[in-house]
N, CA, C and O atoms as a DFTB+ gen file, in Angstrom:
576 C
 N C O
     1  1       0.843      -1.183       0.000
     2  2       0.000       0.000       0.000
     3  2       0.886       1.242       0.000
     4  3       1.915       1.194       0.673
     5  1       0.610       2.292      -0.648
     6  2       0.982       3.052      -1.018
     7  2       0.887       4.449      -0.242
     8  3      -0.070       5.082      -0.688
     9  1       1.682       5.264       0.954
    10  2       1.166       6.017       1.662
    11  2       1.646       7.282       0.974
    12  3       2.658       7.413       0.285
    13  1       0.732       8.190       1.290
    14  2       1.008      10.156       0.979
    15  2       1.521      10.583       2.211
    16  3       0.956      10.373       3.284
    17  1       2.090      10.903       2.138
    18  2       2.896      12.082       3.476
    19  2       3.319      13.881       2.849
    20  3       4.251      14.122       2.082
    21  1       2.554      14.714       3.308
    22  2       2.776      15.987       3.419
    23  2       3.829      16.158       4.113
    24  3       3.595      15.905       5.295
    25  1       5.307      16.598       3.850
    26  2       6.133      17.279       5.110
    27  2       6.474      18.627       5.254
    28  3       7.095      19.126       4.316
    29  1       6.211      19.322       6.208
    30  2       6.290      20.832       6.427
    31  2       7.633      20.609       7.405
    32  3       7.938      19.681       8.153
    33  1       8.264      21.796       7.089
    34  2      10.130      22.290       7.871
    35  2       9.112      23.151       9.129
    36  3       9.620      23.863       9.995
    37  1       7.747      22.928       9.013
    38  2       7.912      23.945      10.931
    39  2       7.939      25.133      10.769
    40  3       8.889      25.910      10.869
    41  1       6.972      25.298      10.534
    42  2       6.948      27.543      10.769
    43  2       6.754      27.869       9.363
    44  3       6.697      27.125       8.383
    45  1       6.647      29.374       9.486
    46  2       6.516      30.174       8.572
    47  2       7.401      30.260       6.880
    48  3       7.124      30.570       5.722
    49  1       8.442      29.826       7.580
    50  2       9.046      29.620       6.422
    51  2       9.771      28.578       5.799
    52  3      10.896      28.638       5.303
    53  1       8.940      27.540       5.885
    54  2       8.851      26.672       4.979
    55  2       8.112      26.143       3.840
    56  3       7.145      26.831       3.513
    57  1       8.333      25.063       3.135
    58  2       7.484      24.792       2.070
    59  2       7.231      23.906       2.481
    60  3       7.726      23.521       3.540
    61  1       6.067      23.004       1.579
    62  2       5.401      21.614       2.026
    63  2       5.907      20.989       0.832
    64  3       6.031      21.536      -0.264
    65  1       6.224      19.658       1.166
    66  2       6.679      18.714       0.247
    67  2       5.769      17.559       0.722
    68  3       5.569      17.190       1.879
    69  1       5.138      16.951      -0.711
    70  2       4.279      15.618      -0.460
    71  2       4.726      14.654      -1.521
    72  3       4.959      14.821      -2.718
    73  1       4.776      13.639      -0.773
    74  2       5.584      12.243      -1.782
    75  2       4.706      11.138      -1.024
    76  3       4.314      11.079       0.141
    77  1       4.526      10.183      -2.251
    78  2       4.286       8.663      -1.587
    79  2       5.736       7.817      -1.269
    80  3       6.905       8.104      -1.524
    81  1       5.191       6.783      -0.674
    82  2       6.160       5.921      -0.336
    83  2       5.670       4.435      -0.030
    84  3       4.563       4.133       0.414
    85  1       6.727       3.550      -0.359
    86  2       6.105       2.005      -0.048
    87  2       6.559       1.292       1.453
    88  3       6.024       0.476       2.202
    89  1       7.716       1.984       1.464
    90  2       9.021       1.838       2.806
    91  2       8.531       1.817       4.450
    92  3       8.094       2.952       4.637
    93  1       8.424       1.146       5.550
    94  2       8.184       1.849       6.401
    95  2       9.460       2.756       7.103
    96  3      10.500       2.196       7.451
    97  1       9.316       3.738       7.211
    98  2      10.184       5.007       7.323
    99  2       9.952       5.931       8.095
   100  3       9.056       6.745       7.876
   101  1      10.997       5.980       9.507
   102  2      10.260       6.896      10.423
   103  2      10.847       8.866       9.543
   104  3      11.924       9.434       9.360
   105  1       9.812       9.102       9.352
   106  2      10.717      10.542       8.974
   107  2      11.360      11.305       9.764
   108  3      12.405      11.916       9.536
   109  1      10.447      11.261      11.143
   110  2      11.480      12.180      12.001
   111  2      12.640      12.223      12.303
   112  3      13.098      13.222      12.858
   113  1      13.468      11.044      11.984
   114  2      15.207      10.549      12.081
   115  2      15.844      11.407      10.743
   116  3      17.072      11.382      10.654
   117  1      15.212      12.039       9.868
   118  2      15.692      12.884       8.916
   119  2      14.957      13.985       8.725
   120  3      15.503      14.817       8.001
   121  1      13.826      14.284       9.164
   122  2      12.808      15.764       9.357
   123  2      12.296      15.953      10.576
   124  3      11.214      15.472      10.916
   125  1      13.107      16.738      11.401
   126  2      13.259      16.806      12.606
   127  2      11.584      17.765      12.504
   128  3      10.921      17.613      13.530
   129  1      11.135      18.367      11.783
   130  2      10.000      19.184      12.010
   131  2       9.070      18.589      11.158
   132  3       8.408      19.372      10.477
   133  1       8.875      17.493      11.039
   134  2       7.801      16.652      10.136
   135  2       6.975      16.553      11.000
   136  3       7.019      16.297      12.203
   137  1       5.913      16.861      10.029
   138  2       4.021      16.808      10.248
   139  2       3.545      16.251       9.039
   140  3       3.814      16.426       7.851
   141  1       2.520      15.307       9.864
   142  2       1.673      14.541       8.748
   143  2       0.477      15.276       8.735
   144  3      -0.167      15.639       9.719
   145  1       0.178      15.508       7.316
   146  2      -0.979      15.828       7.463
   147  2      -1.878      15.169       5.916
   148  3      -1.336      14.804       4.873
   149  1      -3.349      15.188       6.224
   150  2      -4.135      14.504       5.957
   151  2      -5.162      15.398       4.837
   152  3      -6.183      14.883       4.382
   153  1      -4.745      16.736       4.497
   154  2      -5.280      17.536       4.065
   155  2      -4.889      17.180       2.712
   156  3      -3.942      16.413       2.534
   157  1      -5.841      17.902       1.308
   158  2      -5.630      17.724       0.452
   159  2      -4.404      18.465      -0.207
   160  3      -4.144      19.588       0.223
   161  1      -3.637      17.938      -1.203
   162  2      -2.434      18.686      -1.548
   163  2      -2.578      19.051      -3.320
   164  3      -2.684      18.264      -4.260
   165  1      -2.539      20.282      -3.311
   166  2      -2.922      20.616      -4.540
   167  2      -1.970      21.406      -5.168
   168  3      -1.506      22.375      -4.566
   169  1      -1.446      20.996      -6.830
   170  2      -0.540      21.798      -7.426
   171  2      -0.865      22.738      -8.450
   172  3      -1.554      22.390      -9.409
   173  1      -0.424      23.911      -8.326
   174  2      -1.141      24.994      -9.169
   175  2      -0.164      25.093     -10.321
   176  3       1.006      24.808     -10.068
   177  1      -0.417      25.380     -11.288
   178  2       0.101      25.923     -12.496
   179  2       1.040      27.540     -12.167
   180  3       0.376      28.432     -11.640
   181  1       1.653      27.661     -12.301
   182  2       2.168      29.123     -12.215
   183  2       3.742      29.361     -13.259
   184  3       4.106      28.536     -14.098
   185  1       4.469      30.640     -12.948
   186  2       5.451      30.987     -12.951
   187  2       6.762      30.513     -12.132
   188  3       6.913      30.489     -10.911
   189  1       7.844      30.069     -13.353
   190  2       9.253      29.672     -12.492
   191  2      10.104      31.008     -12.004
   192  3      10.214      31.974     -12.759
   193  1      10.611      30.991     -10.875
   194  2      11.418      32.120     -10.868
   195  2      12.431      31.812     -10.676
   196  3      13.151      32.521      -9.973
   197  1      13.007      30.326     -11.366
   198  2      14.814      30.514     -11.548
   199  2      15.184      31.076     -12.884
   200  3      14.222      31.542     -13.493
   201  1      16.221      31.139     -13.428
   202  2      16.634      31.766     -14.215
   203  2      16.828      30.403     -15.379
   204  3      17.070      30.722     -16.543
   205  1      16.767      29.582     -15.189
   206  2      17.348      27.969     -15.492
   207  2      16.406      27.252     -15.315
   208  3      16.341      26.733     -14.201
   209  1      15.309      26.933     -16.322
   210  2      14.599      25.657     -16.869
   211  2      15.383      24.602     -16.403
   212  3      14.644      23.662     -16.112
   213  1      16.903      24.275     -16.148
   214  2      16.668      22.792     -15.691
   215  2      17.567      22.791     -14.191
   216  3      18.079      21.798     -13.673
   217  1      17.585      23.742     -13.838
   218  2      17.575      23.754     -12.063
   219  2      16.547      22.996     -11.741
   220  3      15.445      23.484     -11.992
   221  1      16.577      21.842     -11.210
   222  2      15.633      21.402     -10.398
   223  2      15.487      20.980      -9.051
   224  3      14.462      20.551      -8.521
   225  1      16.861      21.178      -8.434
   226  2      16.698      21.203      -6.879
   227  2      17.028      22.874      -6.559
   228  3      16.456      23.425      -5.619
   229  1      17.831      23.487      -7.277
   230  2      18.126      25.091      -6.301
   231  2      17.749      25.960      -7.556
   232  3      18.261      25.931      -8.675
   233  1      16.726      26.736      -7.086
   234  2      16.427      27.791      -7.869
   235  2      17.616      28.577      -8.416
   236  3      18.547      28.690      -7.619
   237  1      17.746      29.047      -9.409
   238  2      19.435      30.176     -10.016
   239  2      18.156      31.525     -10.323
   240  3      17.513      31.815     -11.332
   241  1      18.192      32.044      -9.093
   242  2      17.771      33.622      -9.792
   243  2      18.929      34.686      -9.825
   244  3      20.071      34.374      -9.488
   245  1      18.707      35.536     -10.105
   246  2      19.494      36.693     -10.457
   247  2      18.689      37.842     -11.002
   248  3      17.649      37.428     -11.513
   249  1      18.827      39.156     -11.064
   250  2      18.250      40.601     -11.467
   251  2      17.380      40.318     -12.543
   252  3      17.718      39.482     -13.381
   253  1      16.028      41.062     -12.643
   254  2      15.815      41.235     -13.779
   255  2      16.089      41.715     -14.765
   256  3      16.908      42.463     -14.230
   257  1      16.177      42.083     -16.170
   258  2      16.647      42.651     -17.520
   259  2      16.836      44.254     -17.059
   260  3      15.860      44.833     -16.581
   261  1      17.642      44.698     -17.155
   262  2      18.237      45.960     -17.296
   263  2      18.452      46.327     -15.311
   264  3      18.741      47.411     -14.805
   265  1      18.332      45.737     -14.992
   266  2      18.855      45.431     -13.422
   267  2      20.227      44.922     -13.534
   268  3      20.479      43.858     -14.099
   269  1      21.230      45.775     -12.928
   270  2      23.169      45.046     -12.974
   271  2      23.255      45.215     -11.024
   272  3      23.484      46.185     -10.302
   273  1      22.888      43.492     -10.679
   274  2      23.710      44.017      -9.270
   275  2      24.850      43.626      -9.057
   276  3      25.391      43.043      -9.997
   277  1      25.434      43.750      -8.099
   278  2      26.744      43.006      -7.783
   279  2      26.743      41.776      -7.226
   280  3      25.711      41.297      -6.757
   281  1      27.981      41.094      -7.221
   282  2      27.281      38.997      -7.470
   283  2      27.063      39.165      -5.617
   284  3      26.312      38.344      -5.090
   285  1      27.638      40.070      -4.858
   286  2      26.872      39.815      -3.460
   287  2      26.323      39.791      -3.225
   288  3      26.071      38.894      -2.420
   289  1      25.290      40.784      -3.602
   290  2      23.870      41.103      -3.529
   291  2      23.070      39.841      -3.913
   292  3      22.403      39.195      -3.105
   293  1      23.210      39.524      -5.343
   294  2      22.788      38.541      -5.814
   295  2      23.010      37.243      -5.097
   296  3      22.113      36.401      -5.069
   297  1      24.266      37.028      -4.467
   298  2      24.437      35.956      -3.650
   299  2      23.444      35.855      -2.279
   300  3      22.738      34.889      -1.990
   301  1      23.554      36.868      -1.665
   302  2      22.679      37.364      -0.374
   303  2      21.395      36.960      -0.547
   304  3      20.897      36.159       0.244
   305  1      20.718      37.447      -1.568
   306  2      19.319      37.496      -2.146
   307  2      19.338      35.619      -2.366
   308  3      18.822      34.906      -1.506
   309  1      19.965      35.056      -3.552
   310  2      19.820      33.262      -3.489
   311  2      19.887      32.385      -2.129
   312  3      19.006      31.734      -1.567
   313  1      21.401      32.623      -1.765
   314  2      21.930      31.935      -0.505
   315  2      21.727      32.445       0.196
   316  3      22.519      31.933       0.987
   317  1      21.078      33.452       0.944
   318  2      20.654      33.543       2.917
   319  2      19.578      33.865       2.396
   320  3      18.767      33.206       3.047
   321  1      18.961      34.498       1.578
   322  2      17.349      34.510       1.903
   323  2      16.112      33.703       1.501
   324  3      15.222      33.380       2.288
   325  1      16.163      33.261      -0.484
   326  2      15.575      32.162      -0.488
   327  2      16.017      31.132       0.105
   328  3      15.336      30.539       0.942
   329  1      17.007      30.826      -0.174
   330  2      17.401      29.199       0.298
   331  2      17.045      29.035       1.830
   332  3      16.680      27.910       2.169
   333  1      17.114      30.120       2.895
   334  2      16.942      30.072       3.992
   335  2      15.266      30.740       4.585
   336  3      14.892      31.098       5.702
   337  1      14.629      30.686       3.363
   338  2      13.161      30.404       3.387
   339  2      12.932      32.199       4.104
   340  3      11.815      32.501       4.523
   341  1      13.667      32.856       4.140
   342  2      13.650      34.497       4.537
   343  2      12.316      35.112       3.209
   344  3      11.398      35.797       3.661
   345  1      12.326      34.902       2.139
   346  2      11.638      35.614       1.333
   347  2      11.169      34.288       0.449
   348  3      11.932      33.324       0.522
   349  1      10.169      34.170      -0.251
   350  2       9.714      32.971      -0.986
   351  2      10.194      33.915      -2.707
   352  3      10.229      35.077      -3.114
   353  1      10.518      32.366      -3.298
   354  2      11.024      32.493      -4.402
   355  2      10.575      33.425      -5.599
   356  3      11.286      34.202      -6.236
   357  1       9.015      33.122      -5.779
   358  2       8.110      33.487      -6.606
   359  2       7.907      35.500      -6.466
   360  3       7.521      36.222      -7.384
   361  1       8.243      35.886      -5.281
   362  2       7.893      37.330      -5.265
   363  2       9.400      38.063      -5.820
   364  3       9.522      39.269      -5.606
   365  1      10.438      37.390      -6.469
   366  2      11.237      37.822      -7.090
   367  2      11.134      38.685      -8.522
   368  3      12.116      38.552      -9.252
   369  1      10.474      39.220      -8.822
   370  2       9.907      40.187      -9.819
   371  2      10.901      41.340     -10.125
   372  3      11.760      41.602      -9.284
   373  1      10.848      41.859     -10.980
   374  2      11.130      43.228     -11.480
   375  2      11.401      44.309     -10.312
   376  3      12.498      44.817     -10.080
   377  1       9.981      44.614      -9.491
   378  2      10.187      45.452      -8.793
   379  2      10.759      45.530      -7.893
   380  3      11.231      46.575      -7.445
   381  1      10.901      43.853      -7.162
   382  2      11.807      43.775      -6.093
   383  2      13.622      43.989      -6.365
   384  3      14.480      44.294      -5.537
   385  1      13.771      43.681      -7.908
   386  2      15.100      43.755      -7.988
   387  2      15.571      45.611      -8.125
   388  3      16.461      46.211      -7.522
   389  1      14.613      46.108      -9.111
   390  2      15.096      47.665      -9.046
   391  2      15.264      48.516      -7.541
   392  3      16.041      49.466      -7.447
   393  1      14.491      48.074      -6.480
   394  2      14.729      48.537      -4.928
   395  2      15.810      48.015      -4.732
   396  3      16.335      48.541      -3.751
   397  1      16.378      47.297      -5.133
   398  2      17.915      46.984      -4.458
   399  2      18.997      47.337      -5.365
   400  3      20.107      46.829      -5.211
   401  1      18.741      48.242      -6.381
   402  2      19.769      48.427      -7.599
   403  2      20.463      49.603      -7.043
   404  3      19.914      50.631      -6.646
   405  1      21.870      49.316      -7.055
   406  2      22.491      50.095      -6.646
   407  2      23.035      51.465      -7.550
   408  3      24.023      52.127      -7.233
   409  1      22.369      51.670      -8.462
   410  2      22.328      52.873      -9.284
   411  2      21.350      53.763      -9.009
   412  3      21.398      54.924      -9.414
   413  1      20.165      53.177      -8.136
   414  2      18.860      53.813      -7.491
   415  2      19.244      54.073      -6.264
   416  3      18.883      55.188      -5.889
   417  1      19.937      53.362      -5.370
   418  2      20.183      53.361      -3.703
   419  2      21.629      53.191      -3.363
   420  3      22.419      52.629      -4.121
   421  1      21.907      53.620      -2.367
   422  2      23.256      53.437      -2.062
   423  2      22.920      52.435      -1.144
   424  3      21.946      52.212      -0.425
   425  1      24.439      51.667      -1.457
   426  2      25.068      50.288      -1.523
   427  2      24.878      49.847      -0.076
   428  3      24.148      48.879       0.137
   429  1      25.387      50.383       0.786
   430  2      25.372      50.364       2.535
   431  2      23.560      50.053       2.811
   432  3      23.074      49.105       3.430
   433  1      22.889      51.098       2.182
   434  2      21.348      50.821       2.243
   435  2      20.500      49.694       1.930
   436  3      19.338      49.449       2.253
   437  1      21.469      48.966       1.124
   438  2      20.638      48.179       0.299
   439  2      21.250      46.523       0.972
   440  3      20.817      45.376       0.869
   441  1      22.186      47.001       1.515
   442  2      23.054      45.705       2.463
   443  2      22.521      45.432       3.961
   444  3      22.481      44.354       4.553
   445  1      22.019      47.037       4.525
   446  2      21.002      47.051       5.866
   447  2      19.936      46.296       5.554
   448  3      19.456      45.661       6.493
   449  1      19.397      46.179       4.433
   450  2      18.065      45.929       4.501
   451  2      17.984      44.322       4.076
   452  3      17.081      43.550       4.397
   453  1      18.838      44.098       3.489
   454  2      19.207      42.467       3.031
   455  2      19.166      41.848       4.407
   456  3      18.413      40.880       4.516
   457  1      19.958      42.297       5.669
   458  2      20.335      41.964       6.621
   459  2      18.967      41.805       7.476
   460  3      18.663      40.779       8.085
   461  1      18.205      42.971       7.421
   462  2      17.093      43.013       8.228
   463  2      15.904      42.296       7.884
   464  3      14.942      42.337       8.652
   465  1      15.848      41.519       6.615
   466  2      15.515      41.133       5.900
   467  2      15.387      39.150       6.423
   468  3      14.499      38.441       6.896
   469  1      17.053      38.912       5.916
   470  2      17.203      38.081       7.285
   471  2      16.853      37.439       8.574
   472  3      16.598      36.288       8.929
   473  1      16.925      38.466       9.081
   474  2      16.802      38.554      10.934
   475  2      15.239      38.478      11.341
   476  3      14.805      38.405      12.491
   477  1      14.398      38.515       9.995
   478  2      12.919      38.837      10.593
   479  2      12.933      37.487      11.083
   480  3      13.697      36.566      10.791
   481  1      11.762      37.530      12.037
   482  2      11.006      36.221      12.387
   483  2      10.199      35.548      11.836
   484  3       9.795      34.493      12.325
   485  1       9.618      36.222      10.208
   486  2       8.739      34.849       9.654
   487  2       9.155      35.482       8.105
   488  3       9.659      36.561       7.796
   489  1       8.738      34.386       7.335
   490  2       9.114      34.944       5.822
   491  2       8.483      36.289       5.348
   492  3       7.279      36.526       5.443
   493  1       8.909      36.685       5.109
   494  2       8.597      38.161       4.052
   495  2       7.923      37.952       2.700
   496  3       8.548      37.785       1.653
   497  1       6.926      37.969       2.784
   498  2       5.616      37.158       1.517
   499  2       5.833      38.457       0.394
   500  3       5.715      38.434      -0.831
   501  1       6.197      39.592       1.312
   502  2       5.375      41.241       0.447
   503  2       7.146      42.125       0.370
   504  3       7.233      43.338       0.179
   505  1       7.838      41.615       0.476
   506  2       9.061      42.604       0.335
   507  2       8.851      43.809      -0.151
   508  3       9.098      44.910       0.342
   509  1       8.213      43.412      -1.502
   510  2       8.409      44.901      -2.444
   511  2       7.553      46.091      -1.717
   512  3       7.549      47.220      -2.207
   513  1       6.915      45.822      -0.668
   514  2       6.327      46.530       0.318
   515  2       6.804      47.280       1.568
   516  3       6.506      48.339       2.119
   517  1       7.954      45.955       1.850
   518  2       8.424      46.117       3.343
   519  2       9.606      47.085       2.862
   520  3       9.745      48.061       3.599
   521  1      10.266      47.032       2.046
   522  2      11.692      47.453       1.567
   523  2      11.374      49.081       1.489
   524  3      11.926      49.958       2.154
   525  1      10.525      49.211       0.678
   526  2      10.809      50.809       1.270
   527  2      10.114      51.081       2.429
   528  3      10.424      52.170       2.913
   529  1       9.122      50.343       3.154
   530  2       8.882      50.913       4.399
   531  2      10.533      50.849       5.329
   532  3      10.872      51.837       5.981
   533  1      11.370      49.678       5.276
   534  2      11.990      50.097       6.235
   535  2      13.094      50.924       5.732
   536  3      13.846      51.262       6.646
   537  1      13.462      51.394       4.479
   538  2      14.122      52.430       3.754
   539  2      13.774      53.858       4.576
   540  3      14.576      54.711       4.956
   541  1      12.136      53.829       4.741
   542  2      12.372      55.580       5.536
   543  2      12.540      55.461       6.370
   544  3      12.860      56.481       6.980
   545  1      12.486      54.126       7.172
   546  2      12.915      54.400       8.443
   547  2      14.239      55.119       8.796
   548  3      14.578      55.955       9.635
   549  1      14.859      54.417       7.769
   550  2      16.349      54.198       7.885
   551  2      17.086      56.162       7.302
   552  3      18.068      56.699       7.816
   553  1      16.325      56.693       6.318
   554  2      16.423      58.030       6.204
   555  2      15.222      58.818       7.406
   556  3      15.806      59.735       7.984
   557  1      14.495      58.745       7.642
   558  2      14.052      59.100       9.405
   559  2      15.426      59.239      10.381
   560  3      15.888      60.254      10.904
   561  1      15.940      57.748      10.436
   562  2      16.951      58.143      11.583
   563  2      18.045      58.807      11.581
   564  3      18.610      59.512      12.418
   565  1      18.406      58.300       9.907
   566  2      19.749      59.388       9.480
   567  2      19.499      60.628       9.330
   568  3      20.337      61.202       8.635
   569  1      18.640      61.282       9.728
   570  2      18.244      62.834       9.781
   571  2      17.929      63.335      11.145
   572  3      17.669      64.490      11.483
   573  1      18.017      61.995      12.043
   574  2      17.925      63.083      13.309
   575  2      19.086      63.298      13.878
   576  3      19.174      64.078      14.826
């Protein structure tokens, strides 16, 4: 018999992964935050946001078209924030990349906010929202 298992990483920022299996297999000895669940699992049609049709375990994003960042930025943005479930893949758009273009913002600004970005406590669904809210903060304080 053939079982479905949903596994969620625990919190906010994770994804759900559902696979069958024939094996008996305790998961928790390799998904320390595994939950079964019994709910229906449904796959939607949408948009890829790697850069690479045949990435199929790590997304490769990078800037959109006429966006030039520097490969840190770009590194920051792949490796600590998607990969570390900080921002979900799909809200990688256009607009989120021109707020971090360093021909629009200075460089130090755009490295605070990567950071703070980071440090939140649950994923950041709406960036292209949060980024300039915490931008005035950040010219607020540098003016007092």
């Amino acid at each position: 018999m053939s079982r479905s298992k949903n596994i969620s990483g625990g919190g906010p920022r994770s994804e759900p992964l559902a696979f069958s299996h024939d094996i008996d297999l305790n998961l928790r000895d390799y998904f320390p935050y595994y939950e079964e669940s019994n709910h229906p699992f449904k796959l939607t049609t949408g948009h890829s946001f790697s850069q690479r049709s045949d990435a199929k375990l790590v997304p490769i994003v990078g800037p959109a078209r006429g966006v030039c960042l520097p490969y840190n930025i770009v590194f920051k943005i792949c490796c600590a924030l998607v990969q570390h479930g900080c921002i979900p893949g799909p809200v990688l758009d256009s607009k989120f990349y021109e707020l971090l273009d360093p021909q629009r913002r200075d460089l130090a600004s755009i490295e605070y906010v990567l950071e703070k970005l980071y440090y939140l406590k649950e994923c950041c669904y709406e960036p292209v929202k949060w980024i300039p809210a915490i931008s005035l903060h950040i010219i607020i304080a540098t003016k007092k």
